[in-house]
C-alpha positions in Angstrom: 28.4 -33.3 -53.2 26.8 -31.3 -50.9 24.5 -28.4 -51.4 26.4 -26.1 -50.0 29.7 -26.7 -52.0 27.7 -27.5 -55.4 26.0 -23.8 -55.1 29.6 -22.3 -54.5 31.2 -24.5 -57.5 28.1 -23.1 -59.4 29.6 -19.5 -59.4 33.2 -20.1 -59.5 32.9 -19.2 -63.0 31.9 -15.6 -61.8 35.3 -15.3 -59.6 38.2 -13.5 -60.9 42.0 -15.9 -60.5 42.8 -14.9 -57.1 39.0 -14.8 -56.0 38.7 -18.4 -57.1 42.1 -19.6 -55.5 40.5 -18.3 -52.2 37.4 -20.3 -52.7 39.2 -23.5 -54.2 41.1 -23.3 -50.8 37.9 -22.4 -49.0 36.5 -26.0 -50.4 38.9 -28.4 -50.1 39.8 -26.9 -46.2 36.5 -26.0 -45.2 37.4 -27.0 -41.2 40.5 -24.4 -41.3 38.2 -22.1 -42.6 35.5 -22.0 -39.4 38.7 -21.3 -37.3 40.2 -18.6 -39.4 40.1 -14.9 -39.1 39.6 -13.1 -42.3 43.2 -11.4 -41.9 44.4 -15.0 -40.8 43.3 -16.0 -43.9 44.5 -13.3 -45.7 48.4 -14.0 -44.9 48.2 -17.5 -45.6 46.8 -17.6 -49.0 48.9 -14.0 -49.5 45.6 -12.2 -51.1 44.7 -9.2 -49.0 41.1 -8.8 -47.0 39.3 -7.2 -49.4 39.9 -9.6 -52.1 38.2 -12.4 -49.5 35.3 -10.4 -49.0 35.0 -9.8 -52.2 35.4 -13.2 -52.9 32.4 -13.9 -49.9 30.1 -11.6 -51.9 30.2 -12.6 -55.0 29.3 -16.3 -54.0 25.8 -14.5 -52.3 26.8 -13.7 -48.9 27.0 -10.8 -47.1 31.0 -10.9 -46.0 33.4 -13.7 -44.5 32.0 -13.7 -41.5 28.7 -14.7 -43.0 30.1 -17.4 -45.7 32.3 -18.8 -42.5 29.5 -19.9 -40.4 27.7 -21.6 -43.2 30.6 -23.9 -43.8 30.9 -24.5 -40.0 27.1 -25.5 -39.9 28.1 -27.5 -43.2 30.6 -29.3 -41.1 27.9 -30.3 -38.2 25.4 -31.3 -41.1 28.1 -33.7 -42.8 29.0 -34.9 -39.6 25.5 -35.4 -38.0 24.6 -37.4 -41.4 27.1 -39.5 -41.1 27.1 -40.7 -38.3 23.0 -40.8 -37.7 20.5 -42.7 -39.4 18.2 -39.8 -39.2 15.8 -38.8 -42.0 16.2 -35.1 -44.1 13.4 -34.3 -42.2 14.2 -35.2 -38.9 17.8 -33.2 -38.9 16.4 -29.9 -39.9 13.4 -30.6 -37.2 16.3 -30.5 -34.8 18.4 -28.2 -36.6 15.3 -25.9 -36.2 14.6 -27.0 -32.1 18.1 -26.1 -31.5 18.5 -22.9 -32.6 15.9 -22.1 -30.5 17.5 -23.7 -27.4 20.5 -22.1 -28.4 19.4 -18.7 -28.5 17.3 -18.8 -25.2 20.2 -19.5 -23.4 21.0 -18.0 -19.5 23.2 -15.1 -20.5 20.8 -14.4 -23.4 17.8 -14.0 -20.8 20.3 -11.7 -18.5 20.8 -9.6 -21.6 17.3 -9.5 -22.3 16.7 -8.0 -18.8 18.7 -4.9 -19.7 16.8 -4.3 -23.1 14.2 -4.4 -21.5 15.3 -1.8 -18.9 16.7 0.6 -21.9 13.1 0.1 -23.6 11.8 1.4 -20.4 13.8 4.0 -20.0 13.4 5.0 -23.9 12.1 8.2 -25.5 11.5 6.4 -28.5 12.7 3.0 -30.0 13.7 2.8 -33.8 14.2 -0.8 -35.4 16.8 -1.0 -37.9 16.5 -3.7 -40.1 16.2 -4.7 -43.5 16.0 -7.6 -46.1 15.1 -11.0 -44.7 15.4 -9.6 -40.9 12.8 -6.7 -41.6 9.9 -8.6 -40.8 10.6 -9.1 -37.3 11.8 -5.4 -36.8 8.0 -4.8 -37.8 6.9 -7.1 -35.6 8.9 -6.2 -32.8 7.8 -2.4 -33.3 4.0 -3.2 -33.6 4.3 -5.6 -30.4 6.3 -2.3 -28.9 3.4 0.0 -29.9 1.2 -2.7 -28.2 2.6 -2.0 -25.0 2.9 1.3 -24.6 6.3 2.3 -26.7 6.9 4.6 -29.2 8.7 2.4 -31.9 8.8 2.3 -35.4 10.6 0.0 -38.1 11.1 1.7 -41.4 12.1 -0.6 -45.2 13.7 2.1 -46.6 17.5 2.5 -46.7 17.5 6.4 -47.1 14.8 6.6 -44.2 16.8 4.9 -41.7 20.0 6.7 -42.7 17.7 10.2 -41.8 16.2 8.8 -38.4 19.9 7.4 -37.6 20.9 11.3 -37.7 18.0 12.6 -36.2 17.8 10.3 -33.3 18.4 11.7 -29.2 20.6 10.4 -26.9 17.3 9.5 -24.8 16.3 7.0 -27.7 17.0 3.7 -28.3 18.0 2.1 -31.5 17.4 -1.8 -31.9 18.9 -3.5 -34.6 18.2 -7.0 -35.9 20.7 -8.3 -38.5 21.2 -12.3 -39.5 25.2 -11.5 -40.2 25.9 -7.9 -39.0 28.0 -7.1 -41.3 25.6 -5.4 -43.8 27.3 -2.0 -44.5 24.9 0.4 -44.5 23.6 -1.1 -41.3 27.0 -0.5 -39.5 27.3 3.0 -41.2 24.0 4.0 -39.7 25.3 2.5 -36.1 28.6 4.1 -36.1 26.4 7.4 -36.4 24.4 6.4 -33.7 27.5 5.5 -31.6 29.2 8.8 -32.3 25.9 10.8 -31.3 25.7 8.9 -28.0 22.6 7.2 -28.9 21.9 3.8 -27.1 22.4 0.6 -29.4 21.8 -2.7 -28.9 21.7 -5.6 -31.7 20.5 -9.0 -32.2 22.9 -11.0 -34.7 23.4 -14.4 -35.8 27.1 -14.1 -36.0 29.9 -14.4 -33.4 32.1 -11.5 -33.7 30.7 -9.3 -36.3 31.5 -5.5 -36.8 27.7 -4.8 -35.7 29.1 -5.4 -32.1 31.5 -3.0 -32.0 29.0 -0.4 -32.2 26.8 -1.7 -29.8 26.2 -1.2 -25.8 24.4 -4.1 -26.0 24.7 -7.2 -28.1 22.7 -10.1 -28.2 24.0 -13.3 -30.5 20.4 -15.9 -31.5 21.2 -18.9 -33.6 19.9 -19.4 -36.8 19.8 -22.4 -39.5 21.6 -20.5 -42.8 19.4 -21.2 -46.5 21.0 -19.8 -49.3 19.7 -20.1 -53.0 20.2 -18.1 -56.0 22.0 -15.8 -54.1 19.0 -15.0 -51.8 18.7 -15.2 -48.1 16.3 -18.4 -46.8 17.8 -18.4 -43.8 15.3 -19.6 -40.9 15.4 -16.5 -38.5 13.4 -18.5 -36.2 16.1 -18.2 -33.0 16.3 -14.5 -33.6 12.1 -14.5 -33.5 12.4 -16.3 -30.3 14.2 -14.1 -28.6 12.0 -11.2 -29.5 9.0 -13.1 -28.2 10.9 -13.5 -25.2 11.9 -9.5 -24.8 7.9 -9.1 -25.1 7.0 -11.2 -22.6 9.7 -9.8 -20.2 8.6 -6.5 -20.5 4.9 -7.0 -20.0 5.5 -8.8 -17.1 7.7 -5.3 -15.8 4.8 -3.6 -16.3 2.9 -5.7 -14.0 5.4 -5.9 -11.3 
């Protein structure tokens, strides 16, 4: 059995009767489930939304969205195994290359070009992110302060919520999130949105909420770990693009 499905079997015993319907049928259809919508999902196993998210969250993941795109890279693991002769090591070596080439792709590098416009034109720049994404908001703001930017990147929940409602229109708020579907993170952003402050966000999901709330959003690839309900993930597309914003915008400088 696979790692992934042996974790999840782990915790069925921590799922309520419909919560464990939606992950028995989560199991045994795992490629319907990288094509559904959460509400598409919803009317075919008649449970409502909340019960699936529910459902992703007690099995260690942030929402749907999040517990959808491990079983679609679940699906590309099984597949690639099977049909390869290549070693453990070797598939996460290129599970690891290509996230990278997936996240510097063109449009990526076009998008980057605005941040780094908006950073320009930026008052100050405020990081928001937290848990297993924090260290490159720090990293980000240091390399930021490097340059010549007022930036910070703050750990603490209650902090952020105070500088999302302090914030000016003339700043700039950067969030990094691995799902963007954290919910305090998309609290603070629809204040930002509402107080016309500028947003953009790096995410490792297609089609989150965090998007929504964004002018700009820019979407990195990353190779999902999960164990003992803890985030592993390797964050090491989302780190590349950073690199890449830093590099662009010291080269504006010399220009």
């Amino acid at each position: 059995m696979d790692v992934l499905l042996a974790s999840l079997s782990k915790k069925r015993h921590t799922l309520s009767n419909l919560e464990t319907q939606v992950l028995d049928f989560m199991m045994e259809y795992p490629e319907l489930i990288v094509d559904l919508k959460v509400n598409e999902l919803s009317d075919k196993l008649f449970v409502s939304t909340a019960t699936i998210t529910r459902t992703a969250q007690k099995l260690g993941f942030n929402g749907y969205q999040e517990l959808k795109y491990q079983f679609s890279r679940y699906l590309e693991g099984s597949f690639r195994q099977y049909y390869t002769q290549e070693s453990k090591e070797n598939l996460l070596k290129s599970e690891l290359i290509k996230s990278i080439e997936d996240s510097l792709v063109e449009d990526n590098y076009m998008k980057l070009d605005q941040v780094a416009e908006l950073i320009n034109e930026a008052s100050n720049i405020e990081i928001f992110a937290i848990g297993g994404s924090f260290s490159l908001g720090l990293e980000l703001s240091k390399k930021l302060l490097h340059i010549g930017h007022l930036s910070s990147a703050k750990p603490d929940w209650d902090d952020l919520l105070v500088t999302s409602q302090q914030m000016l229109i003339t700043d700039l708020a950067i969030f990094i999130s691995q799902s963007g579907e954290t919910v305090r993170l998309l609290d603070y952003a629809r204040i930002l949105k509402e107080k016309g402050v500028r947003v953009v966000s790096f995410i490792a999901n297609t089609r989150s909420p965090l998007e929504s709330f964004s002018d700009l959003s820019i979407i990195a690839k990353t190779v999902p770990i999960y164990s003992n309900q803890a985030d592993l993930s390797s964050r090491i597309g989302l780190a590349s693009l950073m690199d890449v914003l830093v590099i662009q915008l010291i080269d504006s400088v010399g220009e």
